[in-house]
KOLRO-441436 format. One record per atom (N, C-alpha, C): residue number from 1; residue in one letter; atom name; x, y, z. Coordinates in steps of 0.05 Angstrom, whole numbers. Example, Ala and Ser with C-alpha at 12.3 -4.5 7.8 and 13.67 -1.06 7.14 Angstrom:
BEGIN
<rec nr="1" rest="A" atom="N" xx="264" yy="-114" zz="156"/>
<rec nr="1" rest="A" atom="CA" xx="246" yy="-90" zz="156"/>
<rec nr="1" rest="A" atom="C" xx="264" yy="-66" zz="156"/>
<rec nr="2" rest="S" atom="N" xx="257" yy="-45" zz="142"/>
<rec nr="2" rest="S" atom="CA" xx="273" yy="-21" zz="143"/>
<rec nr="2" rest="S" atom="C" xx="258" yy="1" zz="157"/>
//
This chain:
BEGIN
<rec nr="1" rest="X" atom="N" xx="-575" yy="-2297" zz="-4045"/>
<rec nr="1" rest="X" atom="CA" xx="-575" yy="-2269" zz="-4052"/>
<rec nr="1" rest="X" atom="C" xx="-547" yy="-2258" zz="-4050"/>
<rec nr="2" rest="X" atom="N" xx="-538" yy="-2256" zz="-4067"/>
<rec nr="2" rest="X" atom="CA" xx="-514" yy="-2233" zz="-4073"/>
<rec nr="2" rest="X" atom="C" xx="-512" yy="-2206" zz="-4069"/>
<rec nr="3" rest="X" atom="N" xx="-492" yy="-2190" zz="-4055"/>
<rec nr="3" rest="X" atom="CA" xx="-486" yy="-2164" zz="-4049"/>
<rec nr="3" rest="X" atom="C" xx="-474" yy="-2152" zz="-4074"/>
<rec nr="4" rest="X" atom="N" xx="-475" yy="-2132" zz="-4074"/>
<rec nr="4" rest="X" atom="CA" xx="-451" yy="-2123" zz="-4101"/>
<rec nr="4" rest="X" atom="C" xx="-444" yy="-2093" zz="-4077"/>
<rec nr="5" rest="X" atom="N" xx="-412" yy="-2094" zz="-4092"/>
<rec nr="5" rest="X" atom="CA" xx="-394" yy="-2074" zz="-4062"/>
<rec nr="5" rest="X" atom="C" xx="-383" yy="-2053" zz="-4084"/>
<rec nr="6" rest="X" atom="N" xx="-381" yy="-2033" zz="-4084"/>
<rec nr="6" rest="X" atom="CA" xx="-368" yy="-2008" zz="-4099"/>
<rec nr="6" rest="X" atom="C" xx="-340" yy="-2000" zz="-4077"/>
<rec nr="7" rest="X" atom="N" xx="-315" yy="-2001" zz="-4088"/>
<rec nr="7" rest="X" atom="CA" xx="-289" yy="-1980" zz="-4076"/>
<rec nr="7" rest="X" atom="C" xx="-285" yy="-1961" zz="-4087"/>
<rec nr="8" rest="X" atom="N" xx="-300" yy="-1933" zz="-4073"/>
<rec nr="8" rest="X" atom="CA" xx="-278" yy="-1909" zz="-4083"/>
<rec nr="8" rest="X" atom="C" xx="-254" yy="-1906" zz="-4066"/>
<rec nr="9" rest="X" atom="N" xx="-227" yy="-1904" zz="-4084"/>
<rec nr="9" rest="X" atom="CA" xx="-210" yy="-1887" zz="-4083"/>
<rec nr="9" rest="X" atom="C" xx="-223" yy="-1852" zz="-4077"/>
<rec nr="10" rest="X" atom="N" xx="-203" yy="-1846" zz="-4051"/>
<rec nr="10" rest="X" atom="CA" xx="-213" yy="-1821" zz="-4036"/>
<rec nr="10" rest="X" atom="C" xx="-180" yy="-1801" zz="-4040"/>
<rec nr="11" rest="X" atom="N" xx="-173" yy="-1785" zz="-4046"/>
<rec nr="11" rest="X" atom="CA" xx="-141" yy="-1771" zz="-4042"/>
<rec nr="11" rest="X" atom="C" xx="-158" yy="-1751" zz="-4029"/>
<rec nr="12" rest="X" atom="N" xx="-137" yy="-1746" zz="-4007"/>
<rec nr="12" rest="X" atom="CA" xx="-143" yy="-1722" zz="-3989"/>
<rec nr="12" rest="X" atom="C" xx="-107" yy="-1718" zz="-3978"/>
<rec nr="13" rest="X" atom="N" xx="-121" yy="-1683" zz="-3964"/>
<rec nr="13" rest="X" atom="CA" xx="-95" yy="-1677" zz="-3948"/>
<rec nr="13" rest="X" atom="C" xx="-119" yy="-1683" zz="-3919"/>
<rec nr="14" rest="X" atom="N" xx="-100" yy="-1694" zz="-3899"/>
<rec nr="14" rest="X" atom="CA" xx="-109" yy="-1697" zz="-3873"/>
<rec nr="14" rest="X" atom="C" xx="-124" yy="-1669" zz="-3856"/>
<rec nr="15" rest="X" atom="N" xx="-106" yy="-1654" zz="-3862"/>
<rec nr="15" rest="X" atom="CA" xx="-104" yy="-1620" zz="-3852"/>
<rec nr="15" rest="X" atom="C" xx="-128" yy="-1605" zz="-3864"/>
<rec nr="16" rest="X" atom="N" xx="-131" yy="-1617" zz="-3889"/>
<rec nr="16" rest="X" atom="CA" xx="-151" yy="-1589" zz="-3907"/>
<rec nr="16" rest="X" atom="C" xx="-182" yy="-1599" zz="-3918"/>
<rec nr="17" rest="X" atom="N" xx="-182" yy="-1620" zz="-3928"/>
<rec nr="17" rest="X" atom="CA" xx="-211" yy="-1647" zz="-3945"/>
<rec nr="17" rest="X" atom="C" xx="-214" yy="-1646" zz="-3921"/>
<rec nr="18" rest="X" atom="N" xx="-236" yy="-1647" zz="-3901"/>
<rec nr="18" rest="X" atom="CA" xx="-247" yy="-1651" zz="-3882"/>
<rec nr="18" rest="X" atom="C" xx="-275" yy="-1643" zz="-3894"/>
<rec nr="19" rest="X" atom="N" xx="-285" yy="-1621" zz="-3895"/>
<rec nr="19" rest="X" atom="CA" xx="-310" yy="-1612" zz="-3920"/>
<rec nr="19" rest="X" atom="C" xx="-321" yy="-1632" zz="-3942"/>
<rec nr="20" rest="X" atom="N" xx="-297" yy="-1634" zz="-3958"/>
<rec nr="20" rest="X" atom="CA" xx="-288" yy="-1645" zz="-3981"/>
<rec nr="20" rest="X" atom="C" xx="-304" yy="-1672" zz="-3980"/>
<rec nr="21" rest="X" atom="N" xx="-296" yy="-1689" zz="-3952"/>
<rec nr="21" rest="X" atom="CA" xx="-288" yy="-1716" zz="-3945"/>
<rec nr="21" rest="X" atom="C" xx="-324" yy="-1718" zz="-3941"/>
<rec nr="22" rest="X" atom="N" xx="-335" yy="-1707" zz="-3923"/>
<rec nr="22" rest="X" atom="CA" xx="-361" yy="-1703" zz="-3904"/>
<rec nr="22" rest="X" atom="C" xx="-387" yy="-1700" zz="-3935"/>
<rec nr="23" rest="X" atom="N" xx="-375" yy="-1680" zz="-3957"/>
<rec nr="23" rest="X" atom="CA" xx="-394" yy="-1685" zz="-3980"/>
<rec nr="23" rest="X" atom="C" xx="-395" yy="-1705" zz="-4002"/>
<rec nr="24" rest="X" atom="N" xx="-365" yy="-1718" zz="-3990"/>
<rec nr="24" rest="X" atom="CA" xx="-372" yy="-1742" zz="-4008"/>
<rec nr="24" rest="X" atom="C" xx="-383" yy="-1756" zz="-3994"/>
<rec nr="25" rest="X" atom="N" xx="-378" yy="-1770" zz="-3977"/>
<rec nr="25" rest="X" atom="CA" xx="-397" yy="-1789" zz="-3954"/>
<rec nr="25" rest="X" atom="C" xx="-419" yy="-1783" zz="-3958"/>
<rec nr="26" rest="X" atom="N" xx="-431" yy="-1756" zz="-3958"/>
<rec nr="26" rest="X" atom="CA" xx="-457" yy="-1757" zz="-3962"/>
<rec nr="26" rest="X" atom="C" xx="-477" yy="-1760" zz="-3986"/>
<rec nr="27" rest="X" atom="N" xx="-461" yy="-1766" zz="-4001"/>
<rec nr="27" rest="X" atom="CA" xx="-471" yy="-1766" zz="-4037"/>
<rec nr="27" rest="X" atom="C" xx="-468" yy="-1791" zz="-4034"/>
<rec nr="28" rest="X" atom="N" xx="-464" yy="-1810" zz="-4029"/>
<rec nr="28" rest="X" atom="CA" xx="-466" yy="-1840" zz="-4021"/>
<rec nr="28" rest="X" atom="C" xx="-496" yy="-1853" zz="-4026"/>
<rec nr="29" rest="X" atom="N" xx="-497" yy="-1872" zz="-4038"/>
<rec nr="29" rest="X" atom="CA" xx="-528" yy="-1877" zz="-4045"/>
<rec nr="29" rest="X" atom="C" xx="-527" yy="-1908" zz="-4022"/>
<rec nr="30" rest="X" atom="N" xx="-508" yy="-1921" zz="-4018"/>
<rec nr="30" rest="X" atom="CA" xx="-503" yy="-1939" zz="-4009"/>
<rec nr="30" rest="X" atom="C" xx="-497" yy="-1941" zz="-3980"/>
<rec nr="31" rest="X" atom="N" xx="-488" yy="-1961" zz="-3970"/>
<rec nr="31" rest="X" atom="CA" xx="-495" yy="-1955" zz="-3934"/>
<rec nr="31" rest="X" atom="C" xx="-454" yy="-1964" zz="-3938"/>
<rec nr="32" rest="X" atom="N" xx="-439" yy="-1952" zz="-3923"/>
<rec nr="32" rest="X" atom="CA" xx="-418" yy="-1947" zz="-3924"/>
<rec nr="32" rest="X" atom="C" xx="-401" yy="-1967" zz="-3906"/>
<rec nr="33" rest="X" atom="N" xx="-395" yy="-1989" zz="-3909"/>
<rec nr="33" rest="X" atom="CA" xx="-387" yy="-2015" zz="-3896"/>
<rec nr="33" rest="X" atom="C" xx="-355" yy="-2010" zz="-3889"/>
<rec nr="34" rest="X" atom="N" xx="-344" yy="-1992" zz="-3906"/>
<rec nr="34" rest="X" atom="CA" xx="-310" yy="-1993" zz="-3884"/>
<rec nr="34" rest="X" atom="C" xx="-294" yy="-1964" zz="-3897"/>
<rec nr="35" rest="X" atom="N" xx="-276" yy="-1962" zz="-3880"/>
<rec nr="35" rest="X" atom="CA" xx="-266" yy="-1936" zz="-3896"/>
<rec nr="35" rest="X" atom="C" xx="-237" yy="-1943" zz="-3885"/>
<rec nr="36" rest="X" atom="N" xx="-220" yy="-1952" zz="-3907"/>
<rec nr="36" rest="X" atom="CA" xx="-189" yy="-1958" zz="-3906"/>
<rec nr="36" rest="X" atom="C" xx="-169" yy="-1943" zz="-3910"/>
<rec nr="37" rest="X" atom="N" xx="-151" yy="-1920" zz="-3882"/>
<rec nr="37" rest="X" atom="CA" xx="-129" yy="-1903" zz="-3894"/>
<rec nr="37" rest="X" atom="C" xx="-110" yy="-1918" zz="-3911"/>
<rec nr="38" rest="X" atom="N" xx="-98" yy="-1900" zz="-3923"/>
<rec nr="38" rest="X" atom="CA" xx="-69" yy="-1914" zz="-3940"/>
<rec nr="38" rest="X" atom="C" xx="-47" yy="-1898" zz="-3914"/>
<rec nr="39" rest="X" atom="N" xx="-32" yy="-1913" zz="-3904"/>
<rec nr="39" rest="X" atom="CA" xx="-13" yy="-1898" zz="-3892"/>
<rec nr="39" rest="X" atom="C" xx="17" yy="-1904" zz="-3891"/>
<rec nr="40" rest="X" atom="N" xx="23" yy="-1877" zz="-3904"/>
<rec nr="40" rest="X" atom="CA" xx="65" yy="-1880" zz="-3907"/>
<rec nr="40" rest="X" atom="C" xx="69" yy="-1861" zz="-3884"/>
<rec nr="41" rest="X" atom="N" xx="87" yy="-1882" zz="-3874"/>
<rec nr="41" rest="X" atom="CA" xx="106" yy="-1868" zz="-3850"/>
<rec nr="41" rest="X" atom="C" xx="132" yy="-1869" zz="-3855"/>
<rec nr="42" rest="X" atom="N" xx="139" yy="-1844" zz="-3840"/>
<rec nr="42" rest="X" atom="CA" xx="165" yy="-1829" zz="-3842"/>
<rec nr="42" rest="X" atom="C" xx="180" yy="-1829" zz="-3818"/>
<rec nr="43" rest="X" atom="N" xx="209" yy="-1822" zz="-3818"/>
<rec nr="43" rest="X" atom="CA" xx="221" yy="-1814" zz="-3792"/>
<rec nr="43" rest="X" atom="C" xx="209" yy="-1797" zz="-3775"/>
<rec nr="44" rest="X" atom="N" xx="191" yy="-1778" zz="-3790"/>
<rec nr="44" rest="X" atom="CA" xx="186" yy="-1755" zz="-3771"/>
<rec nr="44" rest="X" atom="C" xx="152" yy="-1756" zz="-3770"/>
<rec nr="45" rest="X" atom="N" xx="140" yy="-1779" zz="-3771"/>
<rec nr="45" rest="X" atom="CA" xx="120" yy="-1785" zz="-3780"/>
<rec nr="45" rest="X" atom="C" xx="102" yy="-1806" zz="-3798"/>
<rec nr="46" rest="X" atom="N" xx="67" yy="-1790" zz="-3801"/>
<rec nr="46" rest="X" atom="CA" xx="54" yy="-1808" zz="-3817"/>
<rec nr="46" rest="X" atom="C" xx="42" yy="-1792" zz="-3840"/>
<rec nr="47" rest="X" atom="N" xx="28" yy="-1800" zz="-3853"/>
<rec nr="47" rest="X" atom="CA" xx="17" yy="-1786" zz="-3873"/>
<rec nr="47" rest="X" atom="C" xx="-5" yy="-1810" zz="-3877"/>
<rec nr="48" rest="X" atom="N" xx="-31" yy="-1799" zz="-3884"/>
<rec nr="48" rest="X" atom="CA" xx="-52" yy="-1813" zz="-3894"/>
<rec nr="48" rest="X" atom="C" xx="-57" yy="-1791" zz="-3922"/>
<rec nr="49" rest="X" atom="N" xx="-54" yy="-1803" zz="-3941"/>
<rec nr="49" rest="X" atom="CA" xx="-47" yy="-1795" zz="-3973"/>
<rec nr="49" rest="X" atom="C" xx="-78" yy="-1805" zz="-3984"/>
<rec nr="50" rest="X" atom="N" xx="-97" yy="-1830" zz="-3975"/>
<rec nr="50" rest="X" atom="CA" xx="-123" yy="-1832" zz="-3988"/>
<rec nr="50" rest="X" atom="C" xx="-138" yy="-1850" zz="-3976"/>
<rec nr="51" rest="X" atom="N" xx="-162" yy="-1851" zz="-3980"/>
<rec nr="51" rest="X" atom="CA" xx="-178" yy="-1871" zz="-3972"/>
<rec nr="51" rest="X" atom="C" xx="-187" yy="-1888" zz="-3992"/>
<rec nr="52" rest="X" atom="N" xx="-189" yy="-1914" zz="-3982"/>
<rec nr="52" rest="X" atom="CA" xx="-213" yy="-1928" zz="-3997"/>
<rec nr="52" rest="X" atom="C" xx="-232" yy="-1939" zz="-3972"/>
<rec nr="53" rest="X" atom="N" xx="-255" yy="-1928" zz="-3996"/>
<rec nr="53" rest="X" atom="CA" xx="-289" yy="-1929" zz="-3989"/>
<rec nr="53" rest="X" atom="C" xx="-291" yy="-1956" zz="-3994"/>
<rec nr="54" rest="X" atom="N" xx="-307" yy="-1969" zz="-3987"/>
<rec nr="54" rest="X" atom="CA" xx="-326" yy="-1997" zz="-3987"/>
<rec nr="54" rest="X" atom="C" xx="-357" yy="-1979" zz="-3990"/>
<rec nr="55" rest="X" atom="N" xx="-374" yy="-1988" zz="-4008"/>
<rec nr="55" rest="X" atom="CA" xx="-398" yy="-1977" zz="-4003"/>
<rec nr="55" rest="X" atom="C" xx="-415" yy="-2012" zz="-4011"/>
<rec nr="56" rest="X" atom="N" xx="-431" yy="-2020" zz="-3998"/>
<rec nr="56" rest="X" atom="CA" xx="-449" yy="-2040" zz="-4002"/>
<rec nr="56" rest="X" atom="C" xx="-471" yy="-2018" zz="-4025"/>
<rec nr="57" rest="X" atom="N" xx="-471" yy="-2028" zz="-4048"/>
<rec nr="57" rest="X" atom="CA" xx="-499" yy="-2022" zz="-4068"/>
<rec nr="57" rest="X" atom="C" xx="-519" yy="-2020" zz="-4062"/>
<rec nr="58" rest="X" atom="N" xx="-539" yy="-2005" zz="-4064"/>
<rec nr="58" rest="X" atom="CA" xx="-569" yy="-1994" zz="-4055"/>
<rec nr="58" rest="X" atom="C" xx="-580" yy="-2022" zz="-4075"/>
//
């Protein structure tokens, strides 16, 4: 038996998509197996710019 896996691409600001982030997760039909920041760092810092979703298929 075979899985089949869906990645959304997620863009968010860290500060503000928190709402945003919580209603997509929940519109999810699938059971949600990983959630990967993208992260660029700076001298004066980090920034998380997007996620990718892993969703395992219903």
């Amino acid at each position: 038996m075979s899985s089949k896996y869906r990645v959304h691409r997620f863009n968010l600001r860290m500060t503000a998509d928190q709402s945003k982030l919580e209603k997509f997760l929940n519109s999810l039909e699938g059971e949600i197996i990983s959630i990967i920041p993208n992260v660029t760092w700076f001298p004066s810092g980090a920034l998380v710019d997007f996620l990718l979703i892993v969703e395992k298929a219903a």
